[in-house]
N, C-alpha and C positions, 0 to 999 in steps of 0.2 A: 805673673799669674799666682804667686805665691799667697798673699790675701784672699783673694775667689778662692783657691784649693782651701784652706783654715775656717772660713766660711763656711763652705760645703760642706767639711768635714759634721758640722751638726745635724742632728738628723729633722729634727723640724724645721729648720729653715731649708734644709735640704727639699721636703716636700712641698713648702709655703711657694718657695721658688719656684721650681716646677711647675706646679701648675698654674701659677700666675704667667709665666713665660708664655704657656702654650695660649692661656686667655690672651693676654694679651697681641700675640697672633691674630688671633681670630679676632678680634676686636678693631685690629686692623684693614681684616680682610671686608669685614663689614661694611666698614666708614665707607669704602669706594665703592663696592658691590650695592648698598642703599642708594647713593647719589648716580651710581650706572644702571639701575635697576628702573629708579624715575625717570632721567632722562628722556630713557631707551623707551617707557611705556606711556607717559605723559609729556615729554618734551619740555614742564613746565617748573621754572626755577623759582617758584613760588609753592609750588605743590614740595619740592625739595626742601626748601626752608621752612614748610611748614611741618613736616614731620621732623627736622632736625630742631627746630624752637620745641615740637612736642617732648622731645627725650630730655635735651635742656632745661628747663623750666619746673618742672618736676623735681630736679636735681638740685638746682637753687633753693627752690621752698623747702624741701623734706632733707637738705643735710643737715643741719643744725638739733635734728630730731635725732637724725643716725648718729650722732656722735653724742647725744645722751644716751640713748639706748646698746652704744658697744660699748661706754663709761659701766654701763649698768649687770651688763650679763657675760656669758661668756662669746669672746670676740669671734673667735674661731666658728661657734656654732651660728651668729647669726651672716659671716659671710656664704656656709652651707647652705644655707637656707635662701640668699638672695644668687646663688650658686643657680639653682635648681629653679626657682623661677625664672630666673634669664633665658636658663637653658630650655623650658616648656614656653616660653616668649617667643625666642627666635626660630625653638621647632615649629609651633604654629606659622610663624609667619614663613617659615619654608614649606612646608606642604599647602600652605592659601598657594602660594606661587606655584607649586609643584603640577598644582592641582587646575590650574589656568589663569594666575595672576592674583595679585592682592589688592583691593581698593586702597589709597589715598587712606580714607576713613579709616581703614582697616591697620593701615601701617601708623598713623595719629594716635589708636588707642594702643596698639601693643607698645610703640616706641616711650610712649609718654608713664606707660607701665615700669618698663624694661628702665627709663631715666628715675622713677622711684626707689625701684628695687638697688641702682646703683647710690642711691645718696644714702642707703644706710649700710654699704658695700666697702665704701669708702671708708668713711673715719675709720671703721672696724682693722679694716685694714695695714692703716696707720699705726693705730695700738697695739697687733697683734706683731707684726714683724718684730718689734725689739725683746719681745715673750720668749722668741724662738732661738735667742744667739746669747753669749754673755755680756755684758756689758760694755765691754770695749770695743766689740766689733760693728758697734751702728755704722760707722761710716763702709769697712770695708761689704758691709750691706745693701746699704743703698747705690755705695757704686756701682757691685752687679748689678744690680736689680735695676739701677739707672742705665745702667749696659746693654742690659737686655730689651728692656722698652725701648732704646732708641735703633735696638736694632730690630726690631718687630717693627716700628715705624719706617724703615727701610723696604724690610723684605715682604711684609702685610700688603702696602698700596699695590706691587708686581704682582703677586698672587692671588687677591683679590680681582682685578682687572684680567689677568687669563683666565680664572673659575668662569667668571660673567660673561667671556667672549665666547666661551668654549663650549661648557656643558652648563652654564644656567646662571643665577643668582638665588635660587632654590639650592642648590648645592654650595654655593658657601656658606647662606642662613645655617643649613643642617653641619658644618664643618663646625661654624661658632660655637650653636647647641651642644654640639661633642666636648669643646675646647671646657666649656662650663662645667657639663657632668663631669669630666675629668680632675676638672679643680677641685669640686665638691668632695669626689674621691680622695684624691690625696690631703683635704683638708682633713678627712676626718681621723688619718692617722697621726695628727700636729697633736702634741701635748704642751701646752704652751704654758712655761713657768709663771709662778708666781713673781713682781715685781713690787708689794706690797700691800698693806690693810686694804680691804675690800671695803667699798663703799657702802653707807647707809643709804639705803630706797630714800629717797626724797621725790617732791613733787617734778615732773618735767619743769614748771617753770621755774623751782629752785635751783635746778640744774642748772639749765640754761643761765640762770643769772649766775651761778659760780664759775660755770665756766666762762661766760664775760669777765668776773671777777679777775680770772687767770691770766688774759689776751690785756686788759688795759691795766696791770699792773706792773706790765711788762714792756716800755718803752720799745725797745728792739722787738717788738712782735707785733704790735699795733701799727707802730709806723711802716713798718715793711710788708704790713699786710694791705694799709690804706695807701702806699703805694704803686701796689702792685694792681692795685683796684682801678685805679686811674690811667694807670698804662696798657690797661688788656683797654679799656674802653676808646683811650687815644691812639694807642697804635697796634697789637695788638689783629682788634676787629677792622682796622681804619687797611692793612696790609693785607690782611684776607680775600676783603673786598674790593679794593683797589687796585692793588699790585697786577694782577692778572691786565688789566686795561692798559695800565702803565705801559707794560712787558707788550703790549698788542701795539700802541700808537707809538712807541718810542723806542723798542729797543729791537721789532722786527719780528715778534709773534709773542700769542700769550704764552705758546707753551713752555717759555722761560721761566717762568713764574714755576712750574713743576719742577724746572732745569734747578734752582733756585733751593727751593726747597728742600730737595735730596742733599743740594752741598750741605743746609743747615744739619740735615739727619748725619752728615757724615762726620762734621763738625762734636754735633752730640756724644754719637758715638767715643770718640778723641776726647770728648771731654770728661764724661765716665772712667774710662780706663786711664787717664792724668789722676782724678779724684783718688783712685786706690792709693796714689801713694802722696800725694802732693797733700798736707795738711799744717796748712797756715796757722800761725797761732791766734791769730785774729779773723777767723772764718767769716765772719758776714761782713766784716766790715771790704775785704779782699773781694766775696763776691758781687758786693752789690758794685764796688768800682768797675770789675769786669763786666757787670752788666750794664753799663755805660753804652756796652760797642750797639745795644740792642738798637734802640733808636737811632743809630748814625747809618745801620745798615738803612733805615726806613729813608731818612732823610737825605743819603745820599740818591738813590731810588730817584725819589720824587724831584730832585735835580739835574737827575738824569745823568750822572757822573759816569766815567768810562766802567765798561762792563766789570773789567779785572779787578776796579774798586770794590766794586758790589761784591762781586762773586768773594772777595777779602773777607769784606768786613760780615759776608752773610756766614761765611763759613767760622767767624771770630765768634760768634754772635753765640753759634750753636754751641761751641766751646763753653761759652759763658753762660749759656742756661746750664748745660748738663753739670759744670762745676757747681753754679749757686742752690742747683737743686737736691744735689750731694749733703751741701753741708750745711744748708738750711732745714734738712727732715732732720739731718745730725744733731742741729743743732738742738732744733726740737723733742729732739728722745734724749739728750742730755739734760733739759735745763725747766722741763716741764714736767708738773710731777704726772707720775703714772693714772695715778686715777680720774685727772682730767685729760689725757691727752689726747683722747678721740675726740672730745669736745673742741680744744684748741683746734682739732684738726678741721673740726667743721664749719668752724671760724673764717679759721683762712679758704674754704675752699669756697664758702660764700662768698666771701669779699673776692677773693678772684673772679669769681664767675657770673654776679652778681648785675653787674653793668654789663655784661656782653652782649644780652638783646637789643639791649639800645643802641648800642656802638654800630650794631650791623645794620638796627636800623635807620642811623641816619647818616650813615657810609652814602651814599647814594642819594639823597634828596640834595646834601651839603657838596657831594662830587659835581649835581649837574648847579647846582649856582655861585661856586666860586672854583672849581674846577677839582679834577683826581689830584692832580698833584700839587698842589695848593694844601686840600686837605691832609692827605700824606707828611708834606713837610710840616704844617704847624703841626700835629698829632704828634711827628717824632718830637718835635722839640717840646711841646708841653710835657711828654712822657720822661723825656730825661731829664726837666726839671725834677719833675716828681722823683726821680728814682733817686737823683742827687739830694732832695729834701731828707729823704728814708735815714740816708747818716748823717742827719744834726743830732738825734740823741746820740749821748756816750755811750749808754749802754752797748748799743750799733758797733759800735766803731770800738768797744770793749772787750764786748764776749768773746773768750775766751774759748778752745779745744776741747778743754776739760770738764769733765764732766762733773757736778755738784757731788759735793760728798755726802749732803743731807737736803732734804727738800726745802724748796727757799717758802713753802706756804703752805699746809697740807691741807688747809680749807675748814668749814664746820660741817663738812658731809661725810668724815671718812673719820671711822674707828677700828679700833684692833679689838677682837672678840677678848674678853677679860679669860686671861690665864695665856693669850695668844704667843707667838714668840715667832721672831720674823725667818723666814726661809733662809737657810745658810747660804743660797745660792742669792741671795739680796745684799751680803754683804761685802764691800769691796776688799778684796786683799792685801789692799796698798795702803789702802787707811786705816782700816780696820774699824770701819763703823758703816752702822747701817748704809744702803745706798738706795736711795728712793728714784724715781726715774718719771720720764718724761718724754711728750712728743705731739704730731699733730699728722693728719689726714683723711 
């Protein structure tokens, strides 16, 4: 626990933490409280998918925007501010409930709101955590913090699910709304360091195009980005929708598929708290091999392999994200410069998220004409070709722990005010020259 305690010990990350932990909670409690909330009042899994495509889709189109706009201003104040609309979102839609239920319609416009306010919540957020600690400690950062979220994904779906059996889904909306204003709260006491020259106002699209500039001059970041793009689409969305049928026709009820799940969250967890200390010298190239087991859990699945297999390789699997997820943000606050890293971050969160409409939507037209597990298995195996492709460049299979001692590209948008002089707290100690920084979400 020694890294968490060092961590903590800073006082902004200190609060950054916090109330992201508690959002995140609430964020969990949500996700099942939405889906038990339709069920329970329309029975209809198209009414559900429709308000979960509304937050979705929003979130797609408007992050590429969010992460010109946290590149541009200060990070901390515009996560406040998507803070506090969240939080007047989901109070609304708890009191429509409170008050005798919420339309369908009603839950489409807040949610599709509430997935805007998130895409420019995001990158900001990305840029903003490395602001908060010294430079060395990105990783044992993200590993709390990856710590934490997998164990809010734990303890979130249980407490969510008794709120809504108990006393309502009006009372976990209002629990969420709390977890937000909270966050806003403790944001506004972060003073987050300077990491170098402030950027020049340029046009959104010259942004944008710099920050593309950033993602494809960077073999290791493009490939593993257009990787990962292809996996959420093939397997990914293809196990979401599947798996549960699977687990119903083959392995003796669907509720396995939740059995299932929790092992991956525990997995997670395990795999976070491995991250503190375990730091390969060759970081991506280490993760993306362990994310190998991803697909095999899918494709053993869909072959229907003895339980104890699965329940192996699902609980491997979860290891392997929480590790790649570690040192892949790591990677990114090391090796990309500061002033575009919210961009970078919006990059990747596109290309992940990007194809997922589609994936769910044609889980099911392709399940009922070549069959559930037909599709499952090929999905896994295209997915782990792709992941295997991600380290043909060197770079992949290069990068390195360490962090850049000087920015590998500073761009033609970012200048130092004449007479400037860089923040003492920018310069590494060990090198002793400037240290410019980097990262994505």
């Amino acid at each position: 626990m020694s890294p968490y305690a060092r961590v903590l010990r800073h006082r902004d990350f200190r609060y950054l933490f916090l109330g992201q932990s508690v959002s995140a909670v609430g964020d969990q409690i949500v996700f099942v409280a939405l889906a038990l909330y339709i069920t329970r009042r329309t029975g209809s899994a198209t009414d559900l998918g429709l308000v979960l495509a509304a937050q979705s889709l929003p979130l797609i189109a408007l992050v590429l925007f969010g992460g010109v706009w946290a590149d541009r201003i200060a990070r901390n104040r515009i996560m406040i501010a998507t803070d506090i609309t969240r939080a007047l979102l989901h109070g609304t839609l708890a009191g429509l409930i409170l008050a005798g239920g919420a339309s369908v319609a009603a839950m489409v416009v807040i949610e599709a709101l509430f997935g805007a306010a998130r895409a420019f919540f995001q990158p900001a957020y990305t840029g903003l955590l490395p602001q908060t600690i010294p430079e060395g400690m990105a990783q044992d950062a993200r590993a709390l913090t990856s710590t934490t979220n997998n164990l809010a994904m734990l303890v979130g779906p249980a407490l969510g699910t008794v709120l809504v059996l108990s006393v309502g889904a009006g009372i976990a909306f209002t629990l969420d709304a709390a977890s937000f204003l909270l966050s806003a709260a403790l944001l506004r006491l972060v003073r987050p360091r300077s990491r170098g020259p402030a950027p020049v106002p340029r046009s959104v699209a010259h942004e944008l195009r710099a920050g593309w500039r950033e993602v494809r001059s960077r073999p290791w970041v493009w490939a593993t980005i257009a990787a990962f793009t292809g996996a959420v689409l093939c397997d990914y969305t293809q196990w979401n929708a599947l798996a549960p049928g699977i687990a119903r026709d083959f392995y003796g009820g669907a509720g396995l598929f939740g059995v299932l799940e929790s092992v991956a969250g525990g997995g997670a967890v395990l795999g976070a708290l491995v991250a503190v200390r375990w730091r390969p010298g060759r970081p991506l190239r280490a993760g993306l091999l362990l994310m190998l087991m991803w697909p095999f859990q899918s494709i053993a699945f869909a072959l229907r392999a003895p339980l104890v297999s699965v329940i192996a390789l699902v609980f491997s699997a979860g290891i392997a994200f929480s590790l790649f997820e570690v040192w892949w943000e790591t990677a990114l606050v090391r090796h990309i410069p500061p002033h575009a890293l919210s961009r970078v971050s919006s990059y990747d969160w596109m290309g992940s998220l990007a194809l997922m409409p589609l994936g769910f939507a044609l889980a099911g037209p392709l399940a009922g004409a070549v069959g559930a597990q037909t599709v499952l298995a090929v999905g896994g195996t295209v997915s782990l070709v792709m992941l295997a492709l991600a380290l043909i460049p060197r770079s992949t299979r290069a990068l390195t722990g360490e962090r850049d001692a000087l920015p590998e590209q500073l761009g033609d948008d970012v200048e130092v005010e004449a007479g400037g002089e860089p923040e003492i707290a920018d310069v590494d100690p060990l090198i002793g020259v400037v240290h410019q920084r980097r990262r994505i979400e």
